[in-house]
N, C-alpha and C positions, 0 to 999 in steps of 0.2 A: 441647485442643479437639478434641473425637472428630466428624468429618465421615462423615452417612451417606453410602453409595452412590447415593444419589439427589439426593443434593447439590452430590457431586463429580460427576457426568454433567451435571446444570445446567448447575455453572460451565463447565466442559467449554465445555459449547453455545453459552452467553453467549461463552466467549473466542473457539470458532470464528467467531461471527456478528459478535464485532466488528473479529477479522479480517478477512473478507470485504469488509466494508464499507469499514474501511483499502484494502486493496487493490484496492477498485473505485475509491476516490476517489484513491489514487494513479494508475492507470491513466486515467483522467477527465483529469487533470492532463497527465500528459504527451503525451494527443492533443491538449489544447489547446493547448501548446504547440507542437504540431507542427503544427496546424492553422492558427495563428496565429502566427507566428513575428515575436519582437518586433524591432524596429527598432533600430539599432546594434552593436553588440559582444556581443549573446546568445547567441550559440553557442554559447560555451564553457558556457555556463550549461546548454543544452541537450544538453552531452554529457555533464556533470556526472548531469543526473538520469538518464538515463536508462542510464549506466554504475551508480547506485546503483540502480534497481529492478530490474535483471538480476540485480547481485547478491543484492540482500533477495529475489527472489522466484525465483531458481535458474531462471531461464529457459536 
């Protein structure tokens, strides 16, 4: 399967954009979380994520 150059810069595009989107709704997530912080024993839950989108996002 021969992909022209204006195919692969597409997908390209496509995969940036649907990163972007990934990681604004990860982000979304865990202000809400921090915004609203849920009742009982969630913290740990809360250090959970936000130890993994430091590392998925190299902050």
């Amino acid at each position: 399967m021969k992909l022209s150059l204006k195919q692969i810069l597409k997908q390209v595009q496509d995969d940036i954009f649907s990163l972007s989107l990934l990681r604004s709704a990860y982000f979304l997530l865990l202000a809400a979380y921090f915004l609203f912080p849920l009742p009982g024993n969630y913290t740990y839950l809360r250090i959970i994520l936000t130890n993994d989108a430091t590392r998925r996002l190299n902050i």
